[in-house]
N, C-alpha and C positions, 0 to 999 in steps of 0.2 A: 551467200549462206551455205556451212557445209549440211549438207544430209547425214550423210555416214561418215561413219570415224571406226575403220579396223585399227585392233592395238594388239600385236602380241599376239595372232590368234594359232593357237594350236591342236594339232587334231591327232593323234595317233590311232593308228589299226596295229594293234603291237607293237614290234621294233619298227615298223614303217610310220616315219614322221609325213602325215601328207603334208599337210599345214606345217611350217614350223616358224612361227612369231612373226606371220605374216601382218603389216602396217600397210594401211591402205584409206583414201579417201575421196572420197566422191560429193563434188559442190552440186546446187543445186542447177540445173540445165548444162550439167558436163558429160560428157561421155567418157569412162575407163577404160582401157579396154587391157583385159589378161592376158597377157600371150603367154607359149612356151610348150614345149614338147609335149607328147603323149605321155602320162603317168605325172606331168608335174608338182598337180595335184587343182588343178582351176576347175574341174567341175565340184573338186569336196571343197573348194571353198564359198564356191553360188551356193551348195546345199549348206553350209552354216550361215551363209546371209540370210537365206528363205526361212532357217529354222529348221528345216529335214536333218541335219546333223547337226547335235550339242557339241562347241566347243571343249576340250580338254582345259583349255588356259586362254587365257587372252578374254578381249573385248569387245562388243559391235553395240558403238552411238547409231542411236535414227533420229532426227531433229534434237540431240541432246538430251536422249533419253536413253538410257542404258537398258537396252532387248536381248543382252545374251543370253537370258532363258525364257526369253517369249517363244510360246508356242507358234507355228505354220499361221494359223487362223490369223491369230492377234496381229502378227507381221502383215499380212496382208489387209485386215479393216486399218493398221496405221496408214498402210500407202505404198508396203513394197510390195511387187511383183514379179512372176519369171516365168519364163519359157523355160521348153524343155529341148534336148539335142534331138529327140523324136516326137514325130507331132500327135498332140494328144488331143484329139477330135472325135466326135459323133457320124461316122463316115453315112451314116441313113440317113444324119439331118440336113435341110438346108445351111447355108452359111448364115444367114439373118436368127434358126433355128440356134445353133451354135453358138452365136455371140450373145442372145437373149438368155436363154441358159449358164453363161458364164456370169450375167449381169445378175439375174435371179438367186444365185447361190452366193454370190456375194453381199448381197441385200441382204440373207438369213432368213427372208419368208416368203410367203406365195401369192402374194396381192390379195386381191382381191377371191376369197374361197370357192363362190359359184361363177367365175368367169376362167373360162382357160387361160394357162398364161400366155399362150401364144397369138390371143390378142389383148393383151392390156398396152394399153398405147402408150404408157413409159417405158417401157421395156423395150418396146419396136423401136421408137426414138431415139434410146441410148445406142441400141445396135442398130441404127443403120448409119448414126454417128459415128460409130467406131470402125464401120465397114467402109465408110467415106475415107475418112484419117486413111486406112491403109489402101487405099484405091481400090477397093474390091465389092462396092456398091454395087454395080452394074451384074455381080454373081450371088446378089441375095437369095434369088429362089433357088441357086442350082445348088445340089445336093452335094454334100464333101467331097463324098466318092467319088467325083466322077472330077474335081477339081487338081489341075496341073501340080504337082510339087510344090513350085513356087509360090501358088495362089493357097495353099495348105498355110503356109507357113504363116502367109500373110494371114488369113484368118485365125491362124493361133496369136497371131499378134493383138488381133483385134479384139480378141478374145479375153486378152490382159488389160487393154486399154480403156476396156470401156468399165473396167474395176475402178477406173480416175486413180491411176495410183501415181505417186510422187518418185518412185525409184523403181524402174527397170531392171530386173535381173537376166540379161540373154547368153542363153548357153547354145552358142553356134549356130546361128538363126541358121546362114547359109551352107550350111551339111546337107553334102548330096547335090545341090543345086547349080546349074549348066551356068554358062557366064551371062549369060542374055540375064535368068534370072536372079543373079549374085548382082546383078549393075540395077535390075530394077527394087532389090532391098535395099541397096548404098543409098540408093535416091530417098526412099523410103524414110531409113533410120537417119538419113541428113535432114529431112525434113521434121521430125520428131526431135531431134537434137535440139537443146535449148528449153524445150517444154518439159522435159523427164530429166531428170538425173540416170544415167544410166550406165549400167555392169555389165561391158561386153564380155564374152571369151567369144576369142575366134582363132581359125587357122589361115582364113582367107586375107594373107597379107595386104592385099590390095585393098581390100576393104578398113582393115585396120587402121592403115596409113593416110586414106581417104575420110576415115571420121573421128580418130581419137583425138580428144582435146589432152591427155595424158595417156601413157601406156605404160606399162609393168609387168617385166618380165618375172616369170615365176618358174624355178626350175628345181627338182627334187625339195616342193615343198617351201624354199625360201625366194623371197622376193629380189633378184640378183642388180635390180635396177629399174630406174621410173624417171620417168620427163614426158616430155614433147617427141614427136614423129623424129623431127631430127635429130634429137638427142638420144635417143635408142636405135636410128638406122646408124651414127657418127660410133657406137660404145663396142670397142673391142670383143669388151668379154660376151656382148651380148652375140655379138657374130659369132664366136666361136663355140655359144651354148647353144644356138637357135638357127637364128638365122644364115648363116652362111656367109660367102664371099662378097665382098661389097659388087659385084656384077649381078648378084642375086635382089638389091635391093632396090637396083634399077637406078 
C-alpha cells in the first residue's frame, strides 16, 4: 500500500525555487530517506508534508486522499507525524510527563475533568508504551533536563509515536549526536522500520545507507535521483552533487 504520493510539488520564497516539482513516494512500512546538501531544500519540503508550509503547485496523497491544503492538526489526527532538527521538550518534566502530554494534546481533551491528568491510567499506558518502543522506559521518572542528547531525542521520538501515527516525518534525528549515540538511533529507527512509513532527512550517511529502503537525492530544490542504497552510492551525478569520491562511500 502506498501512503504518500508527492506530485509536482513546488514551493517558492521569491526567485528562490526550494521545492521545484518535487515526485516523491512513500509505501506503507518503507523508509525514504532525503538526502543532499545544505540549502537543498529537505527541511521546506518535511514542512509541506506536516502542513507548516502551503505548497505553490504540486500534490501530496495520504492513503489516497488528497491534503494539500489540510491544515498541521488534521495531518496529524490522519496519522502523519514529525520531529523536529531541535528537540522540542518539557525540560522540568519527567520523560513519562513528556510523552503523556504529547498523548493528551493529541486526544483534544482532558479526560477525565476532577482527576489530574497525570494520573489517568490511559494515558500512563500509552506512554510508557512509547517509552518501551524507544528503549527509554527505565528513564520515566527522570526529568528531561538532566537526560543525555541522545536520550532527548529518543524521547522526542516517543513523543510522536505514541500519537499511533501511520507516517513518520524525521528531520535529522541524529543532529548533534556522538557515534555511540548515532548507532543506538540506527538500531532504534531499524526496529520501527516496517511498522511506520517513514521521511527521513539526514546527513549522517552511515545511517542512511544502513536503513533506507529507497533514497532521493534532492539538490537546489529538484529531485536529481531516487533508488536503492546501491543505486545512488553507483550514480555519477549523485557523487559529483553530494556525495563525493567513490572512497567516500566506503
Amino acid at each position: 500500500m502506498t501512503l504518500l504520493v508527492v506530485s509536482g510539488l513546488v514551493k517558492r520564497f521569491g526567485g528562490l525555487a526550494a521545492t521545484d516539482g518535487v515526485d516523491l513516494g512513500v509505501r506503507d512500512g518503507e523508509l525514504h530517506a532525503v538526502i543532499g546538501p545544505n540549502g537543498a531544500g529537505k527541511t521546506t519540503l518535511i514542512n509541506q508534508l506536516s502542513g507548516e508550509l502551503s505548497p505553490d503547485a504540486g500534490t501530496i496523497e495520504f492513503e489516497g486522499r488528497d491534503i494539500t491544503l489540510l491544515p498541521i492538526h488534521a495531518r496529524a489526527l490522519a496519522g502523519i507525524s514529525r520531529s523536529y532538527q531541535i528537540t522540542s521538550i518539557f525540560p522540568e518534566f519527567t520523560a513519562q510527563q513528556n510523552v503523556m502530554l504529547a498523548a493528551q494534546a493529541h486526544a483534544g481533551h482532558s479526560f477525565r475533568f476532577w482527576q489530574p491528568a497525570s494520573r489517568e491510567p490511559l494515558l500512563m499506558a500509552s506512554a510508557r508504551t512509547a517509552l518501551e518502543q524507544v528503549g527509554l522506559v527505565h528513564r520515566s521518572a527522570t526529568p528531561a533536563e538532566v537526560l543525555a542528547h541522545g536520550e532527548r531525542r529518543q524521547l522526542e521520538l516517543a513523543m510522536t509515536l505514541v500519537t499511533r501515527p501511520k507516517l513518520l516525518l524525521l528531520d535529522e534525528p541524529m543532529a548533534g549526536m556522538g557515534r555511540h549515540e548515532s548507532q543506538a538511533m540506527i538500531a532504534l529507527l531499524s526496529r520501527l522500520k516496517g511498522s511506520y512509513g517513514i521521511v527521513l532527512v539526514e546527513h549522517d550517511m552511515d545511517a542512511v545507507f544502513a536503513l533506507a529502503d529507497r533514497i532521493s537525492v534532492l539538490v537546489y530544490g529538484r529531485v536529481i535521483a531516487s533508488g536503492d542504497a546501491q543505486t545512488i552510492r553507483g550514480n555519477p551525478t549523485v557523487r559529483e552533487a553530494y556525495l563525493g569520491d567513490e572512497a567516500v562511500l566506503g
